[in-house]
C-alpha positions, 0 to 999 in steps of 0.5 A, spaced: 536 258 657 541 254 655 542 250 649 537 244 649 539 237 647 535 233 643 532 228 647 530 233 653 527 237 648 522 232 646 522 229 652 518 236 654 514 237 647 511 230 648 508 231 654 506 238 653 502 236 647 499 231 649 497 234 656 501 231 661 507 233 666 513 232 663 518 228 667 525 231 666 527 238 664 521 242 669 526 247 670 525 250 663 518 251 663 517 253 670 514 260 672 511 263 678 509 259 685 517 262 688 514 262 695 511 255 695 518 253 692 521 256 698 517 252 702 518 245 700 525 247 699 526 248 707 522 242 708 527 238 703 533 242 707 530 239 714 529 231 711 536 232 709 537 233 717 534 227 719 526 231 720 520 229 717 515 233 713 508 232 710 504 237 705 497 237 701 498 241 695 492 244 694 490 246 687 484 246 682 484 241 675 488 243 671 492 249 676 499 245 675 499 241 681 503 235 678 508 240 675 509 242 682 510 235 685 514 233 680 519 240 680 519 239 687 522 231 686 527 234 681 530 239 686 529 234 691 534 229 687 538 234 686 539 235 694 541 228 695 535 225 696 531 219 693 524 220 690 518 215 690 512 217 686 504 215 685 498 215 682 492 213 687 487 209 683 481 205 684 486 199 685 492 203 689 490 206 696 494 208 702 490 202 705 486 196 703 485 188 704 485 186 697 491 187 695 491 195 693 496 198 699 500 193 697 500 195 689 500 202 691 508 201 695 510 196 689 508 202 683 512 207 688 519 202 689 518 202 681 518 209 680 524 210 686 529 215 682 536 219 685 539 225 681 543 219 677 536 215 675 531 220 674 526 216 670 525 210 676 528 203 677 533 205 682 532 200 688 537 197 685 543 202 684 540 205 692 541 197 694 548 196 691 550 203 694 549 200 700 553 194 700 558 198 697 559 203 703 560 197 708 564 193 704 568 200 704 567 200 712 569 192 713 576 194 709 577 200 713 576 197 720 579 189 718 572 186 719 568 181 714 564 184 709 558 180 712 559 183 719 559 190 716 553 189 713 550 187 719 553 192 723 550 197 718 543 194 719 543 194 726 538 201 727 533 198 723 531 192 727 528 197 732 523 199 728 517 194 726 519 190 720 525 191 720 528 184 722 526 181 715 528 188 711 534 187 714 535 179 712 532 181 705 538 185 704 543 181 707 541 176 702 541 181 697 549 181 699 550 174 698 547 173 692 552 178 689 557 175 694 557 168 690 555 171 683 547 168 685 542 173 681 536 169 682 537 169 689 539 178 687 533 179 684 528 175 689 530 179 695 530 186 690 522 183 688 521 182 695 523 190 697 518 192 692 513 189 695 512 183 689 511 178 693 504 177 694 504 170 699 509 169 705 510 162 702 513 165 695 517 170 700 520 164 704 521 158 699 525 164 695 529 168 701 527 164 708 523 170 711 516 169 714 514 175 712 512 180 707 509 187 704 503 187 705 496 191 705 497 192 713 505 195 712 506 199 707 506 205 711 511 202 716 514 199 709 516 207 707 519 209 714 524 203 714 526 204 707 527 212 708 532 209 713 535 205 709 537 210 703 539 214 709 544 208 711 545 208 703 548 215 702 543 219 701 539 225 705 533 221 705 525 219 702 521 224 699 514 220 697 509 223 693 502 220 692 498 225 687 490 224 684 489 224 691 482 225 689 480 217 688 481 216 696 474 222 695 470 219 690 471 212 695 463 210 695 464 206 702 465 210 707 469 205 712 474 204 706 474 211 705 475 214 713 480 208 714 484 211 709 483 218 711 485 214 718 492 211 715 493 219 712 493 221 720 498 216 722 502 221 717 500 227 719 501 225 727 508 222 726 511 227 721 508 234 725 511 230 731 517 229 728 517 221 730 520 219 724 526 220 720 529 223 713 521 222 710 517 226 707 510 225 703 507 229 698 499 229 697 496 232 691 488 233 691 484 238 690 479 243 694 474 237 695 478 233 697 480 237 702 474 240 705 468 236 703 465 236 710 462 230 707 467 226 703 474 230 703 478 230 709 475 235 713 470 229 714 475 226 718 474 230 724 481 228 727 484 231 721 481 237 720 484 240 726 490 238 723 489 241 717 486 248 718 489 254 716 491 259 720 484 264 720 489 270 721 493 269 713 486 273 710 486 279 705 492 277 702 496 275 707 500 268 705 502 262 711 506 257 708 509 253 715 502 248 716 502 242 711 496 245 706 499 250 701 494 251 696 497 253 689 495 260 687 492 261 680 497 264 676 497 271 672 496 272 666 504 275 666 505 268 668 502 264 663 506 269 659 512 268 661 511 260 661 509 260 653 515 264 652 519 258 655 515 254 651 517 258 645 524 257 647 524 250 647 522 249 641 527 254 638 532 249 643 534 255 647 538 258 640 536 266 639 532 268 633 530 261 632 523 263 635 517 260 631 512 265 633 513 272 634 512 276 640 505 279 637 503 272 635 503 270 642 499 276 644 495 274 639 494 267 641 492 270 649 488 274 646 484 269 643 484 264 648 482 270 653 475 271 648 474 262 648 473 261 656 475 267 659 480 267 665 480 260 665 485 261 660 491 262 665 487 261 672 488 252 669 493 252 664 493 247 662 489 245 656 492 252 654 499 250 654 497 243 650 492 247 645 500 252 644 505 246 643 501 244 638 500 250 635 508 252 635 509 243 632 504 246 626 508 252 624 515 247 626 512 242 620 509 248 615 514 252 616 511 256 609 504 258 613 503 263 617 501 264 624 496 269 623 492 264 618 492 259 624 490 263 629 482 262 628 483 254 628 486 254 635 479 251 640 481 252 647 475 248 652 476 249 658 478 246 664 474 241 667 474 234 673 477 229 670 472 223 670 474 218 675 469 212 676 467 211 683 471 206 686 469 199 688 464 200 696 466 193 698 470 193 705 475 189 702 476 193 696 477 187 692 478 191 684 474 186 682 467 187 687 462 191 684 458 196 688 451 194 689 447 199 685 443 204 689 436 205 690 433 209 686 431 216 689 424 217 692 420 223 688 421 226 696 428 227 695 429 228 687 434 234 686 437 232 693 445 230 694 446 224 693 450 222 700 453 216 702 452 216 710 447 212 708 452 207 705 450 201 710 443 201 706 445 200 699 445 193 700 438 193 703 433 190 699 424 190 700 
């Protein structure tokens, strides 16, 4: 490992401590998942060439998903292509009527980033990289700068949504033209899905049209394009926490999601769109829930089944499900030396811990709950950083005198409220309360195929 700086270091060690996925400097820490790796870099490698792709990452809580989506982003930045990122939640879904498609598109604009504004906010700069290149094209050719922006336009008026996409960016020009940074910052507003009312969007920029609940998917498939005409390779989105879609209590809310994740699927395995690739992130119930997750959805569990040869060892990585594999002990190993290095900054003999203490806390883990300690990491690397910040900031006490103190639980689901069961899916509808259970069905699963009685009253 090379010298650290300051800034990244901490950046990383915050977010350990606390139980997050760091957002800058993965490649530090990262261990194990080297064929899955492979796998999403030839997925990258076929969106720089104008492909598609989609994958559901696959892991238990606490296995490392977001890690592996961020890692992922980072290497995807690397190779040219612009990143957007979110988290699902009760108020942002793929698909809704009450606002929430559209909160969804707006948090992933803000969390767009490129290899030169990791941490977000690059709609602008992608923007600007695009006026920039047609200026360059109107020098070389002896045309006006409106025209070569037009002209650079041109393929996106084909797809649906693009004439108004296209006049925003157009008035993006202008405003830069003539030094008018309300009417700049109005059509940027406008590409992050901000408007919430046509009128608003009209008054502001002169189009009719807006990003709404009904056009967040076809939203993304002309924003891949556009980064591509900015420069870059193309869009990889990532949507984790993918299990708020699961807990969904309406089962039409619910299945008109899963709906909207089928046009994905079908678009990306039949190649129909270009330079876009989606990431979800969920776990094991989300997936294969008969009841709740996506194999609920008939059309998408024969999308999504795996390949029934890939048994008694034998990996498939080409379908779009790649489940993460626990990681060994040897690899937790490996990654709490990492950590070990961070905090020494990438400077040998620095080390806070020696090699026997880093048994000695495995082994102490491994008498807490069992395998769990490396199977779901995560609270195993907090419980670590932490560990490593106290000798840091004791430097007169010894490891040995600590080592008791250490208290690693282990992983469990986060605790995610059920969302709204209106059909709109308003944030602000509550769920009618359900009928309490009869004696007859006590112990039962609580299912909701029955959700159209939970509004019945005697």
């Amino acid at each position: 490992m090379s010298r650290l700086r300051e800034r990244e270091r901490q950046a990383i060690l915050n977010s350990l401590r606390t139980g997050v996925v760091p957002r800058v400097g993965q490649q530090h820490i990262q261990v194990g998942r080297a064929a899955e790796l492979k796998a999403l870099i030839a997925d990258i490698a076929t969106l720089a060439d104008g492909g598609s792709a989609v994958r559901f990452i696959i892991g238990e809580y606490g296995s490392g998903k977001t890690f592996f989506l961020n890692l992922v982003g980072a290497i995807a930045r690397e190779k040219k292509l612009v990143t957007v990122s979110a988290d699902l939640s009760p108020d942002r879904r793929l698909h809704a009527t009450g606002g929430q498609g559209r909160a969804l598109y707006a948090m992933l604009m803000r969390n767009m980033a490129t290899r030169s504004k990791p941490d977000g906010g690059a709609l602008a700069s992608v923007t600007e990289r695009f006026v920039t290149l047609a200026l360059q094209r109107a020098d070389q050719a002896g045309i006006s700068p409106e025209a070569a922006i037009k002209e650079g336009l041109d393929s996106l008026m084909e797809m649906h949504g693009g004439y108004a996409f296209a006049e925003v960016v157009q008035a993006y020009w202008r405003g830069h033209d003539t030094g008018n940074v309300e009417l700049q910052q109005a059509a940027t507003q406008w590409l992050r899905g901000e408007f919430s009312t046509k009128t608003e969007a009209r008054q502001a920029l002169g189009v009719r049209t807006i990003i709404d609940d009904a056009n967040v998917y076809q939203s993304l498939k002309l924003m891949a394009r556009f980064v591509r005409l900015a420069g870059f390779e193309g869009l990889l989105v990532t949507l984790d926490e993918m299990v708020n879609l699961y807990k969904l209590s309406n089962s039409q809310a619910r299945n008109a999601n899963y709906e909207q994740i089928l046009g994905i699927v079908n678009d990306a395995l039949q190649g129909s769109t270009e330079g876009l690739g989606v990431m979800f992130g969920g776990t094991p119930e989300f997936l294969m829930d008969p009841r709740r997750g996506l194999y609920s959805y008939e059309a998408l569990q024969s999308r999504l089944a795996e390949n029934r040869f890939a048994r008694d060892g034998l990996v498939d990585l080409s379908g779009p499900v790649i489940r993460l594999t626990n990681l060994t002990q040897e690899d937790l190993y490996l990654l709490l030396l990492n950590i070990r290095r961070v905090f020494a900054r990438g400077e040998s003999g620095q080390d806070l811990l020696p090699d026997e203490g880093l048994e000695a806390f495995l082994d102490h883990c491994h008498n807490q709950i069992g395998d769990a300690y490396f199977k779901t990491p995560r609270n195993s690397v907090k419980e670590f950083t932490q560990f490593l910040s106290l000798l840091e900031q004791n430097p007169g006490v010894r490891w040995d005198s600590l080592i008791n103190r250490v208290e690693v639980a282990p992983e469990s689901p986060d605790q995610i409220p059920e969302a709204p069961s209106s059909q709109s899916g308003s944030p602000s509808a509550e769920a009618p309360p359900a009928p309490a259970a009869s004696p007859a069905h006590a112990g039962q699963r609580d299912d909701d195929d029955d959700d159209s009685f939970a509004t019945f009253k005697l």
